[in-house]
C-alpha positions in Angstrom: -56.9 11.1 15.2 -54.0 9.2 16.1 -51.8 7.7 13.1 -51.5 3.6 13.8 -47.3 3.9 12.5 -45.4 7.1 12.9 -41.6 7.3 11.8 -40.1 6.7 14.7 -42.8 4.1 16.1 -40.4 2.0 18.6 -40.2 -1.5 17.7 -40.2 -5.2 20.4 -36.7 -5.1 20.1 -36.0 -1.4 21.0 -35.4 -0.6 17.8 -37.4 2.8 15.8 -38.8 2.3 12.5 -36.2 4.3 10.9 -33.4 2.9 12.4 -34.8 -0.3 11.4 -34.9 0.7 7.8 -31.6 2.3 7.5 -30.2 -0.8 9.0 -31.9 -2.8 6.1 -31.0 -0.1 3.2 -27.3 -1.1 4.7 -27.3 -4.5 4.8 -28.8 -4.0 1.0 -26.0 -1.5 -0.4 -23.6 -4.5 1.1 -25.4 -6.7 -0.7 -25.2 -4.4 -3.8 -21.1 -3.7 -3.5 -20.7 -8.0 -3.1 -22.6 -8.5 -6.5 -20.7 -5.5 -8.3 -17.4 -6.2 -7.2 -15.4 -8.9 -9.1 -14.8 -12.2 -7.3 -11.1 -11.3 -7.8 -11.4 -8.4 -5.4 -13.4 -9.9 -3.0 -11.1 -13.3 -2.1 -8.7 -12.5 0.3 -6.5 -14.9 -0.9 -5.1 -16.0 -3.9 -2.5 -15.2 -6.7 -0.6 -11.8 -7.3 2.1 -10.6 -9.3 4.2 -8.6 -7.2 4.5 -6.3 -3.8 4.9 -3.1 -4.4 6.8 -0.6 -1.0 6.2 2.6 -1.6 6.9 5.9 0.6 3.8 7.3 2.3 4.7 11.1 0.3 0.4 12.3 -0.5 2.2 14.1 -3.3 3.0 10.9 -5.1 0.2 8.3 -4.2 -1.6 9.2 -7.8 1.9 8.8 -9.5 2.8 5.8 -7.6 -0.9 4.1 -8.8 -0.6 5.4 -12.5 2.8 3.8 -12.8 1.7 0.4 -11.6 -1.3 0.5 -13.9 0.4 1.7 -16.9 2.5 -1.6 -16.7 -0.3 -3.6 -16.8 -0.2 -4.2 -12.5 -3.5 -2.4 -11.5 -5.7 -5.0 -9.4 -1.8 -7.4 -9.4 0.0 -6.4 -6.6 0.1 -5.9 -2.9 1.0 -2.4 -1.7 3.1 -1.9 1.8 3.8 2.0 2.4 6.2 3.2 5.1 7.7 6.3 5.1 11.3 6.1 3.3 10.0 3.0 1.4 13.5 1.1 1.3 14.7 3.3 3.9 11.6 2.8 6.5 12.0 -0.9 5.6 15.5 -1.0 7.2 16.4 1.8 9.3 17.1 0.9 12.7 15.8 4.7 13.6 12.3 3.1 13.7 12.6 -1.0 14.0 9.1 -1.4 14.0 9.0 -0.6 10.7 11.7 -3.0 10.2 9.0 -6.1 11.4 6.3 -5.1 9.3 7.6 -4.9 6.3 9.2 -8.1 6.7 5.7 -9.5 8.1 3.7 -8.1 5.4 6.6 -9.6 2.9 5.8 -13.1 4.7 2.2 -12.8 4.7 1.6 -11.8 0.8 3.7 -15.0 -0.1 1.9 -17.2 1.8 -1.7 -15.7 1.0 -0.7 -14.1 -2.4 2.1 -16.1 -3.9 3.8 -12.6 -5.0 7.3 -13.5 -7.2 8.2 -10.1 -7.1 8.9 -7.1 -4.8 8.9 -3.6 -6.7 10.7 -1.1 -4.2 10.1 2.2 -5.1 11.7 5.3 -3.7 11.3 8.6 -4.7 13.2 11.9 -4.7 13.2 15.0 -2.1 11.9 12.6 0.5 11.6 13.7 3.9 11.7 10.5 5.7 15.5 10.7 4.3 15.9 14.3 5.9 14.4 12.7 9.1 16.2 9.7 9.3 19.5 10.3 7.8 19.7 14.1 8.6 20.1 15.4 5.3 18.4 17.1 2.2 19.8 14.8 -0.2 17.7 17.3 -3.1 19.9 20.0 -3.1 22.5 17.5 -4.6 20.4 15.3 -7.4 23.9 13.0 -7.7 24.0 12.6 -4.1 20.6 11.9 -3.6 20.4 9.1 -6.2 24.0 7.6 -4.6 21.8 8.2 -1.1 18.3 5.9 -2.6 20.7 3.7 -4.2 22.4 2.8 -1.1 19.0 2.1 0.9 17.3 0.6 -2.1 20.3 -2.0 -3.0 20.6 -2.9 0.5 17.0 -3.6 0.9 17.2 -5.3 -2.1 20.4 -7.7 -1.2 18.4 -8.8 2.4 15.5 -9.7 0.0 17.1 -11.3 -2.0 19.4 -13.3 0.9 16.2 -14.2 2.7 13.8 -15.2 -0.1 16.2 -15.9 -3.1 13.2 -16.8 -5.8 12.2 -13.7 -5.5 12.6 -11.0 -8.5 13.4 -8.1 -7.0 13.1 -4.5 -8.7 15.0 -1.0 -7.6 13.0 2.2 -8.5 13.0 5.9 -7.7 10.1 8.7 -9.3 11.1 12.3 -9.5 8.3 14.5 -8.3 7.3 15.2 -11.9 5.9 10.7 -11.5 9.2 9.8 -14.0 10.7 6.7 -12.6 14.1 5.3 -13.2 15.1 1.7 -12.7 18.4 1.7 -9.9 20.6 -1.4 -11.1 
């Protein structure tokens, strides 16, 4: 005998059964993620503390997000990586890099109403070896003179073309320790 509904029974539409359901068990786990996540999370615009440029080093992503948190930013601020953070932001090596900083720095005032722009560096960074041609971590003095140069010029073009902003100057070691650069 002949079952009336097998799994794979081909619906009007051309659809199978199963495909049909796991097209509906999607659109329900969507559903799901909307009502669990706070409204906060789901408006794509709205108000934020700061925007945070970091450097795209995997080593320091968990670092980069335990610092922010531990000053009370988790859920506060934008995040733009490029590789060299201050240095990707302004090397002519790579001008595109250059543009969408500065876009995405447009854009999260506009959507976000950010106030400040945390720029954080951090140590034995390859974009540096790749861009400047050096391995600034052989010489820690140099290497903070080196970040200090990129991250205060960054900071002064900031600064020239959106003076209300606050602008903070940071580099982590590899160990996550981060020190302000004044």
């Amino acid at each position: 005998m002949k079952s009336c509904c097998t799994h794979n029974e081909t619906t009007d539409t051309g659809t199978t059964r199963r495909s049909f359901l796991q097209l509906a068990a999607l659109g329900a786990g969507a559903s799901l993620m909307a009502a669990v996540l706070p409204a906060s999370k789901a408006l794509a615009a709205g108000h934020t503390d700061a925007l945070l440029l970091s450097c795209m080093d995997f080593r320091l992503m968990d670092d980069v997000e335990r610092y922010m948190s531990g000053r009370g930013l988790a859920g506060k601020y934008d995040h733009i990586v490029l590789a060299g953070a201050s240095l990707g932001a302004i090397t002519r090596k790579f001008p595109a890099w250059n543009k969408t900083f500065w876009e995405h720095l447009d854009i999260a005032i506009k959507l976000h109403s950010i106030h400040k722009v945390i720029v954080m560096d951090h140590r034995d960074c390859g974009a540096y070896k790749v861009v400047l041609g050096e391995d600034f971590a052989k010489d820690p003095e140099k290497e903070t003179a080196a970040h200090t140069t990129q991250l205060k010029n960054l900071g002064a073009l900031i600064k020239k073309k959106y003076p209300k902003l606050e602008i903070e100057l940071l580099l982590m070691a590899l160990d996550g320790k981060v020190e302000t650069i004044a």
